[in-house]
C-alpha positions as CSV (number, residue, x, y, z in Angstrom):
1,X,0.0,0.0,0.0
2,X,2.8,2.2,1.0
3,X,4.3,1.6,-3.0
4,X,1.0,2.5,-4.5
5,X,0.9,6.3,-2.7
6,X,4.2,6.2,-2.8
7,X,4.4,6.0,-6.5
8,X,1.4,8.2,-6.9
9,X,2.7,11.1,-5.1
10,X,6.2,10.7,-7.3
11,X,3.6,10.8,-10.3
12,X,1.8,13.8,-9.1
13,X,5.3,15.8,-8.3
14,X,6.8,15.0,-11.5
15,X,4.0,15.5,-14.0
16,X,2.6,18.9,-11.8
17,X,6.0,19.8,-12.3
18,X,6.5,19.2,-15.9
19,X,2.8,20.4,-17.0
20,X,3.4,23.4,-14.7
21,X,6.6,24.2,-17.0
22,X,5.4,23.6,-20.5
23,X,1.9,25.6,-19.7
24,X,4.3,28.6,-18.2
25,X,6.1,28.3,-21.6
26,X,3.2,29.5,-23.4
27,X,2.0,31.5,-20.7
28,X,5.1,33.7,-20.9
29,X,5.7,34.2,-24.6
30,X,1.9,34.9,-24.6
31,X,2.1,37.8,-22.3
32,X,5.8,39.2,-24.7
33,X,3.3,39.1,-27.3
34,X,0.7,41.1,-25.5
35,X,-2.0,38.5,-25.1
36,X,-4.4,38.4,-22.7
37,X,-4.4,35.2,-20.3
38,X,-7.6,34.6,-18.9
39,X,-6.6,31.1,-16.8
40,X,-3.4,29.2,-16.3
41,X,-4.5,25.8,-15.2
42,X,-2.6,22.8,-13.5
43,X,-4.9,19.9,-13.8
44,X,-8.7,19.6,-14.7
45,X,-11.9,18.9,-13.4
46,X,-13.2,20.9,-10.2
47,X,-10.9,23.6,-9.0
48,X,-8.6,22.9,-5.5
49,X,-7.4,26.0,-5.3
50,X,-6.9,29.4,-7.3
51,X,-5.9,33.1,-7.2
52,X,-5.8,36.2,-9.5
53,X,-2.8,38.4,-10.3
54,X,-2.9,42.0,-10.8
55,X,-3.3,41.4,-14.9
56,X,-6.7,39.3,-14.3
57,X,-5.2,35.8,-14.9
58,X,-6.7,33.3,-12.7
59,X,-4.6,30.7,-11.8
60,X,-5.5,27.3,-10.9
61,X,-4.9,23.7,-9.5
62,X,-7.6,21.3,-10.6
63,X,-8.4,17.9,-9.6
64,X,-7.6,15.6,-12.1
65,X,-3.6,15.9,-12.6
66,X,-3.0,14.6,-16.3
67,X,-2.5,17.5,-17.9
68,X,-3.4,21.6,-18.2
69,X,-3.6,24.2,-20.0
70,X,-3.3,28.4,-21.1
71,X,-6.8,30.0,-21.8
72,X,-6.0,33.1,-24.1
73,X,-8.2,35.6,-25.0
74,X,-9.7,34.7,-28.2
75,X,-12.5,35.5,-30.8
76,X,-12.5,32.1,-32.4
77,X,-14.1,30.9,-28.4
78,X,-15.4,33.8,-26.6
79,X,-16.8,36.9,-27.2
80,X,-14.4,39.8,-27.2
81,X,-15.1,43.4,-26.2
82,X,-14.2,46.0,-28.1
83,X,-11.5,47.2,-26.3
84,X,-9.9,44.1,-26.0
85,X,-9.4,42.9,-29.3
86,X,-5.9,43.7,-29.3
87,X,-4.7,41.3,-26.7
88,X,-6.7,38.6,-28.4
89,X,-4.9,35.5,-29.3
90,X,-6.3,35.3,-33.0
91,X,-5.6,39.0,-33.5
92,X,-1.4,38.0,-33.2
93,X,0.6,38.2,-36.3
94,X,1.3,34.1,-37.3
95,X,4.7,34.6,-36.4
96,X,4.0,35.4,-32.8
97,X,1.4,32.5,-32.6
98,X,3.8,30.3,-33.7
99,X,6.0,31.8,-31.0
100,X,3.3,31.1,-28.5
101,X,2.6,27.5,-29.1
102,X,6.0,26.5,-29.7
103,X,7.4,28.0,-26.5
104,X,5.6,24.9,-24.6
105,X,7.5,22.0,-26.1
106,X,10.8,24.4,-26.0
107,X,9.9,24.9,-22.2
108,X,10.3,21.1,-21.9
109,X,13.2,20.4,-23.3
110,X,15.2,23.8,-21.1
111,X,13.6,22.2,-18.0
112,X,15.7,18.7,-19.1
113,X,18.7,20.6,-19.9
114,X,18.6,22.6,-16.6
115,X,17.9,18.8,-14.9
116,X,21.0,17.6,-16.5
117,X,23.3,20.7,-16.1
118,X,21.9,19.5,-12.2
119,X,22.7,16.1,-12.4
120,X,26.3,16.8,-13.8
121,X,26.9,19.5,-11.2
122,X,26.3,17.0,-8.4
123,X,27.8,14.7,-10.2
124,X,27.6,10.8,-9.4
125,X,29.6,7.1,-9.5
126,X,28.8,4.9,-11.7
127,X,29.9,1.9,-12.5
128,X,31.5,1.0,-15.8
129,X,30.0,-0.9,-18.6
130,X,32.3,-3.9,-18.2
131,X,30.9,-7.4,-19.3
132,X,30.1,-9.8,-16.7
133,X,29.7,-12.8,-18.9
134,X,27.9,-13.7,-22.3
135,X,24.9,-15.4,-22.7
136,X,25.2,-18.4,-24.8
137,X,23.4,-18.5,-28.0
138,X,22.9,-14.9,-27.9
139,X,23.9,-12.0,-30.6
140,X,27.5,-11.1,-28.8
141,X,27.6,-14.8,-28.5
142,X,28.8,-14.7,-32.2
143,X,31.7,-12.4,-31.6
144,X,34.8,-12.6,-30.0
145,X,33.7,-10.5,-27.1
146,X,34.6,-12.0,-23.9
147,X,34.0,-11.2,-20.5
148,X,36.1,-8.2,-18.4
149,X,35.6,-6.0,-21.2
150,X,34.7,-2.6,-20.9
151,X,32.0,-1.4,-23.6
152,X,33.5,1.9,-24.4
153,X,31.7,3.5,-27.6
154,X,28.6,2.1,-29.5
155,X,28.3,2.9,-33.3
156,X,31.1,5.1,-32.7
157,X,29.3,6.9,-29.6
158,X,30.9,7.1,-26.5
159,X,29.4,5.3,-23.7
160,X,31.0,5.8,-20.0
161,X,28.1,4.2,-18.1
162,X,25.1,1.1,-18.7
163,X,22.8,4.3,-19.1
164,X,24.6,5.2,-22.0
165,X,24.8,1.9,-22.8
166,X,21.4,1.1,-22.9
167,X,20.2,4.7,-24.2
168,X,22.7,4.0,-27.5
169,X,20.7,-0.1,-28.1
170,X,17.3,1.7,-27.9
171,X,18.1,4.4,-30.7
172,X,18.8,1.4,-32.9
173,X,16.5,-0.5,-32.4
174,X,15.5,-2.4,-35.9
175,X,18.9,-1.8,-37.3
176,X,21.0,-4.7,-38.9
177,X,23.9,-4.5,-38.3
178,X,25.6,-2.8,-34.6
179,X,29.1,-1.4,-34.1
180,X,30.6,-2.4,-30.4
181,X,33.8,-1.2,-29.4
182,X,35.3,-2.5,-26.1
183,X,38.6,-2.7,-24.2
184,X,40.4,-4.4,-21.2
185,X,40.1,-2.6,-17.9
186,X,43.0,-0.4,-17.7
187,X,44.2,-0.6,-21.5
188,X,44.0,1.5,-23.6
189,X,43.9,-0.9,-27.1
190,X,40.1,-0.4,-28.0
191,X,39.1,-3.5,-30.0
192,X,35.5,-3.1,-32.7
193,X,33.0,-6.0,-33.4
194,X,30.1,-5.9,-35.7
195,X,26.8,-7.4,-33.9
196,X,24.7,-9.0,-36.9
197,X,21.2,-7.8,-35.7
198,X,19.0,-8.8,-37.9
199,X,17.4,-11.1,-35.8
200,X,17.4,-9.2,-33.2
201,X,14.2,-9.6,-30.3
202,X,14.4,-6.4,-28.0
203,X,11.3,-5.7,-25.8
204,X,11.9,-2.5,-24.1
205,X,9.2,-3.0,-21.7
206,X,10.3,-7.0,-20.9
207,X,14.0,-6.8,-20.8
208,X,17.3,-4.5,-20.8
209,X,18.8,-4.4,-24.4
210,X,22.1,-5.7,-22.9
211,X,20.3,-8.4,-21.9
212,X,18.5,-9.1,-25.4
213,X,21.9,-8.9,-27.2
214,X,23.2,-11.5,-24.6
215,X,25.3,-9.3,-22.6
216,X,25.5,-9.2,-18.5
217,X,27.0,-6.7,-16.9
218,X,29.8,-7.0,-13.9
219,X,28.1,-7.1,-10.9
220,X,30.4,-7.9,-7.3
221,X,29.4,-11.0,-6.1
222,X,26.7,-11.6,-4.1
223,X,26.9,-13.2,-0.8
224,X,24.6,-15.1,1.1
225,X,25.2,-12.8,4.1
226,X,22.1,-11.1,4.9
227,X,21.8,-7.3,5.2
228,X,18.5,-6.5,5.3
229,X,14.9,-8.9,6.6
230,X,11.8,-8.0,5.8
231,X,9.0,-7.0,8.5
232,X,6.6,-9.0,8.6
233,X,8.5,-11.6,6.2
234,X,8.9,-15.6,7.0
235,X,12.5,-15.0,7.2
236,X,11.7,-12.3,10.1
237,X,9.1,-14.6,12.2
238,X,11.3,-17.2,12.2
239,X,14.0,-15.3,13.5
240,X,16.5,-14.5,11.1
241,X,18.1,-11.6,11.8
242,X,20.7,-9.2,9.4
243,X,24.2,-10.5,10.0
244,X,23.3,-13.7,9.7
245,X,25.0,-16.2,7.2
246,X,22.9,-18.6,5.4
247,X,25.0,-21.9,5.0
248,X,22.4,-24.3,3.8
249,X,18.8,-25.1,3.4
250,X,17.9,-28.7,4.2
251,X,21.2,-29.7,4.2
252,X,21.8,-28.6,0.4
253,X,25.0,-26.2,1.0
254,X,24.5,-22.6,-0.4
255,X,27.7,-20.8,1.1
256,X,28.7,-17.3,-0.8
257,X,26.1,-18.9,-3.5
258,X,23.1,-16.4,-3.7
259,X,21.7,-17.7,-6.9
260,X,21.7,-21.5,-5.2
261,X,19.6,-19.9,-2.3
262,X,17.3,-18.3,-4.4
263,X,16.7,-21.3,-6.3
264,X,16.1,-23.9,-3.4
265,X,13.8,-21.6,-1.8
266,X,11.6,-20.9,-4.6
267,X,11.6,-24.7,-5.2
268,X,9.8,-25.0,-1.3
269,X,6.9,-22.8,-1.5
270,X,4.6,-23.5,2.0
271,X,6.8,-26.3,2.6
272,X,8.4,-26.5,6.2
273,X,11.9,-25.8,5.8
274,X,15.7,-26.0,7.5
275,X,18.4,-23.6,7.3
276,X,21.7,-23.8,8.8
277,X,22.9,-20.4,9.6
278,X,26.4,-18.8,11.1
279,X,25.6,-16.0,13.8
280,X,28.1,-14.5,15.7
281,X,30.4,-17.5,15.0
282,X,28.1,-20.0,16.2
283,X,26.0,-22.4,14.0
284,X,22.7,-22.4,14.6
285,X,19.2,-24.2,13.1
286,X,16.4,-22.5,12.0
287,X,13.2,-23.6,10.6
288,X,10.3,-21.9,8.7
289,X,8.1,-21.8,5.9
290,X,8.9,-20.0,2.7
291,X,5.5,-17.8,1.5
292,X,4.3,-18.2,-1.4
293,X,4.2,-15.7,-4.5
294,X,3.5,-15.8,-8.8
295,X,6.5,-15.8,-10.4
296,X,6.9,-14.3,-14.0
297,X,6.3,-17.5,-15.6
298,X,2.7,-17.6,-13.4
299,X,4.2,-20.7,-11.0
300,X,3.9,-20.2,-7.8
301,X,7.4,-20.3,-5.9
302,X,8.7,-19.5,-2.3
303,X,10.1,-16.6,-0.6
304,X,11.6,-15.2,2.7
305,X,12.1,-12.0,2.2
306,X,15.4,-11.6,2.7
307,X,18.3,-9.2,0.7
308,X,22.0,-10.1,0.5
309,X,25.2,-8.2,0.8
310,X,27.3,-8.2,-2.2
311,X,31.1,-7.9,-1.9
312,X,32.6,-3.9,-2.8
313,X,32.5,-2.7,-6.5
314,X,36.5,-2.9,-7.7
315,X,37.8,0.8,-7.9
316,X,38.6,0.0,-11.4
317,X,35.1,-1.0,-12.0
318,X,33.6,2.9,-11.2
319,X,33.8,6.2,-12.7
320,X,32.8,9.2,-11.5
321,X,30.9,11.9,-13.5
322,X,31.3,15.6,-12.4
323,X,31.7,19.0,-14.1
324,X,32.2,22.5,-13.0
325,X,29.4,25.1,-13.8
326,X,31.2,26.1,-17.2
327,X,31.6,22.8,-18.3
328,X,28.4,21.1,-17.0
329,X,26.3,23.8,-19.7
330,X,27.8,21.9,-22.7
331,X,27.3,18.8,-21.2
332,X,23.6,19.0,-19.9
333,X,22.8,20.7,-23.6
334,X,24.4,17.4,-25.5
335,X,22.6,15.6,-22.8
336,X,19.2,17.0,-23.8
337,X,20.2,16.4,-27.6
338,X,21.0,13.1,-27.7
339,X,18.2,12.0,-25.9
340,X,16.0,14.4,-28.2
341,X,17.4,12.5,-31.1
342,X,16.8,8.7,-29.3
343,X,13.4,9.4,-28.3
344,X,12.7,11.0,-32.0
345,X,13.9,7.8,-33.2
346,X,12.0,5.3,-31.7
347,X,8.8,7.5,-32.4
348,X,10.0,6.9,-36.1
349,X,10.3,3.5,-35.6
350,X,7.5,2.8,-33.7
351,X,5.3,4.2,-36.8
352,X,7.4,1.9,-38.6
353,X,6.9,-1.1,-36.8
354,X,10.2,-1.5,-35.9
355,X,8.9,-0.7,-32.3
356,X,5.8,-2.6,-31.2
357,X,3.2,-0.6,-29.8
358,X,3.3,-2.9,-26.5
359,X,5.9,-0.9,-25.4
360,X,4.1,2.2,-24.9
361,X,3.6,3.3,-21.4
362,X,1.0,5.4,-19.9
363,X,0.1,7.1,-16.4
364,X,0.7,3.7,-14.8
365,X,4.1,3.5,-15.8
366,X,4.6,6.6,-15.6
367,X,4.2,6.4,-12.4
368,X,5.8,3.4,-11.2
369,X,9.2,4.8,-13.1
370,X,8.5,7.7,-10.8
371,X,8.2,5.8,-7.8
372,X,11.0,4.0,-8.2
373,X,13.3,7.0,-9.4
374,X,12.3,9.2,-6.5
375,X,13.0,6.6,-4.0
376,X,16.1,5.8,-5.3
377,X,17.5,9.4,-4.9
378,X,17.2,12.9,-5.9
379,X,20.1,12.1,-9.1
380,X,18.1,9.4,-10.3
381,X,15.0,11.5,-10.0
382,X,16.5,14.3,-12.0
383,X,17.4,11.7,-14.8
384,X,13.8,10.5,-15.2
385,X,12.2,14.6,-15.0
386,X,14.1,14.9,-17.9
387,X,13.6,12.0,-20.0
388,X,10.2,12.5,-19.5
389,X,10.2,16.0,-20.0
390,X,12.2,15.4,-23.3
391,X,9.4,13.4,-24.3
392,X,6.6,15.2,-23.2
393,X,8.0,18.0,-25.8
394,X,8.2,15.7,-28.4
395,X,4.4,14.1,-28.4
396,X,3.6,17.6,-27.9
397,X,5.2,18.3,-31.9
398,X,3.6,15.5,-33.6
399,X,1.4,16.9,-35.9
400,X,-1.8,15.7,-34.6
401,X,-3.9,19.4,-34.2
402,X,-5.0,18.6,-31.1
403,X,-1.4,18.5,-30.2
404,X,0.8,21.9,-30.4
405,X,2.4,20.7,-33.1
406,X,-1.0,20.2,-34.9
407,X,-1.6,24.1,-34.3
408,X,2.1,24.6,-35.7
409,X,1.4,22.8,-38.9
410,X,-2.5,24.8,-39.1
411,X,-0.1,28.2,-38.8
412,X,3.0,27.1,-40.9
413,X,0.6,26.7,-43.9
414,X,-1.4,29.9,-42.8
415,X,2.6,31.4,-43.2
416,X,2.9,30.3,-46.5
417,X,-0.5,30.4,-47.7
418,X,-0.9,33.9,-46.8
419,X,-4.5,32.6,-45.2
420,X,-5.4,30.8,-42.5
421,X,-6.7,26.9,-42.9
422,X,-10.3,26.4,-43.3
423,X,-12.2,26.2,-40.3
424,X,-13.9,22.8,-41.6
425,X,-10.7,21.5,-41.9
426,X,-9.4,22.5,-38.9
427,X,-12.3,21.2,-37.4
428,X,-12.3,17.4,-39.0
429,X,-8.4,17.8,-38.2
430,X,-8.9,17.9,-34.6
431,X,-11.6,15.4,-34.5
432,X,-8.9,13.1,-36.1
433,X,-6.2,14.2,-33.6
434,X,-8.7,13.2,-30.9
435,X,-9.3,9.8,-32.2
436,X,-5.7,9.0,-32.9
437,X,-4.5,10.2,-29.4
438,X,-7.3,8.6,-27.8
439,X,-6.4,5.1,-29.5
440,X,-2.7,5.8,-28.3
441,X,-3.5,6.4,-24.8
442,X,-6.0,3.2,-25.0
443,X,-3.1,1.4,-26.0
444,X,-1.1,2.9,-23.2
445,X,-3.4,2.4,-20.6
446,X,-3.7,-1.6,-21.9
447,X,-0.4,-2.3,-21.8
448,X,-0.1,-0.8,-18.1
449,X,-2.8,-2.7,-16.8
450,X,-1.3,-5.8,-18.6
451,X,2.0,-4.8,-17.0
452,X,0.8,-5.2,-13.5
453,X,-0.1,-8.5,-13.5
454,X,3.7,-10.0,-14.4
């Protein structure tokens, strides 16, 4: 219960926070271009709270949270007295309106270079891409790549961290053929492979695309030491306490083998079980019954609700990311680009097909990513702001005219028509828009719900 408001008050905070700057982009260029602002609104539905400011403009936090909006003055809506026909929205030049609904994406994608040029100021360790093993029968499988290598550039972009890692795979998705370069820790001889992907199976929403290529990262090992027990948990009822060293279970030795643990335990769901366990130097018996929970595959399997410690990370094995304030501007705006140019082209490919539609995420996910982001720290909260703030620009340019960037492409052809689109049109436009978006967010929504149940 504690997840669910959890994640739903990350969900709130991040999309208030990016509706509230993409709104305030129009809302500012509006009032450069002298255009009156009758309501800036956070939300929809019944109104939680507003105020006026000394030009008039009501402002306002609704109830429902997905979304908001700028109400300019405007003939084409309201009626307009005379003496305000001047600061009416229609009344602009097409150049300034074009300003004005433009200035909303562009709003997004300063708020995700001001979140980078945040995260790089605080900077933060990370460790290396370095290979852990290969999966065999996999893509990399094919190559000569081997374990303890460092992935250091993908199609000839530099990657200094498994974000990057990942973020370079998902731009290419549906491509043939991928460039890998990697190197041995602490050499500086930087070997290049070709990864035949034509057969390559990448679900975005399933797996990592390391993982789908066959690669697994370095991780220290993990040791069947506990460090953390869960309240309420079998392990905790039966007495297991953190500090405690898990030897065997029913007389099946496990020692400094996590993965072995895991696997006998889930093998006993409900079933009375043994453990041998080192505590304070002194062996000691403990019995209990594993829970029982669905795994992936819909089984059922057992539990205790326990969490290892894992030996330190190798200092060769972490990098750490920091720049100055001159530095970090560069940085956060080739940040911003590249993921501009990632998330442009899975949008391409997702039209294509190259992408399957199953991957699309709505508030659900949305959600959950913020949960999990926001508990994990401020850094890692900052990185998900802006790649959702990245893309929030973007949907908002697709030319579908209830979309800003349907009321761009309505304006660009007004520029070069020297008239404005036909109403008629503009009206079957928007009815279209609706339909399409609707579809996309049924979609969305679908795969959310279908989501929750794995």
């Amino acid at each position: 219960m504690f997840e669910f408001f959890w994640n739903l008050a990350s969900f709130i905070v991040a999309l208030g926070l990016l509706i509230t700057v993409h709104e305030y982009g129009h809302f500012w260029v509006a009032r450069r271009c002298n255009v009156k602002v009758e309501r800036f609104s956070i939300g929809f539905g019944k109104k939680l709270f507003k105020t006026y400011d000394k030009h008039g403009t009501e402002f306002v936090i609704a109830m429902i949270p997905l979304g908001g909006y700028v109400k300019m003055l405007d003939e084409r809506v309201d009626d307009v007295a005379e003496e305000d026909l001047p600061y009416a929205f229609n009344r602009k030049s097409v150049l300034q309106r074009i300003a004005i609904v433009a200035a909303g994406p562009l709003a997004n994608f300063i708020f995700a270079v001001f979140a980078f040029y945040c995260l790089l100021l605080i900077g933060q360790t990370h460790p290396k891409p370095v290979i852990g093993s290969i999966e065999p029968d996999s893509i990399v499988s094919q190559t000569a790549i081997t374990s303890e290598q460092e992935i250091v550039a993908i199609n000839g972009e530099k990657t200094q961290t498994w974000g990057e890692v990942q973020m370079a795979l998902f731009g290419l998705i549906g491509d043939e053929e991928i460039a890998i370069s990697t190197r041995e820790l602490g050499s500086s001889l930087v070997r290049d492979y070709s990864l035949n992907t034509s057969s390559w199976d990448f679900e975005p929403s399933k797996m990592s695309a390391m993982k789908s290529l066959g690669i697994v990262p370095y991780y220290p090992k993990v040791l069947t030491t506990i460090a953390l027990v869960s309240a309420g948990s079998p392990a905790e009822m039966a007495g297991i306490q953190a500090g405690d060293r898990i030897l065997s279970i029913d007389g099946i030795a496990v020692t400094d083998n996590w993965q072995e643990l895991v696997k006998q335990v889930e093998q006993r769901p409900g079933q009375d079980t043994q453990l041998s366990v080192l505590r304070d130097g002194q062996m000691q018996q403990i019995s209990l019954t594993p829970g029982t929970k669905d795994s992936d595959g819909g089984r059922k399997v057992g539990f205790i609700g326990v969490s290892p410690t894992a030996e330190a990370w190798p200092e060769e094995n972490l990098i750490d990311i920091q720049y100055g304030p001159l530095v970090a501007i560069g940085m956060a705006f080739e940040e911003t680009w590249k993921l501009i140019r990632v998330s442009v082209n899975a949008i391409g490919k997702l039209i294509t097909g190259d992408v399957s539609v199953s991957n699309l995420s709505g508030p659900i996910g949305i959600a959950q990513g913020a949960g999990d982001s926001a508990s994990i720290g401020i850094v890692y909260f900052l990185s998900f702001l802006a790649l959702i703030s990245v893309n929030l620009g973007i949907i908002n340019l697709l030319p579908l005219p209830v979309l800003d960037g349907g009321h761009l492409l309505y304006y660009v052809i007004e520029l070069f028509s020297g008239k404005p689109v036909p109403e008629k049109v503009q009206e079957i436009g928007f009815k279209f828009g609706a339909l399409v978006l609707l579809m996309l967010m049924s979609v969305a929504l679908f795969n959310d719900f279908s989501r929750l149940g794995q």
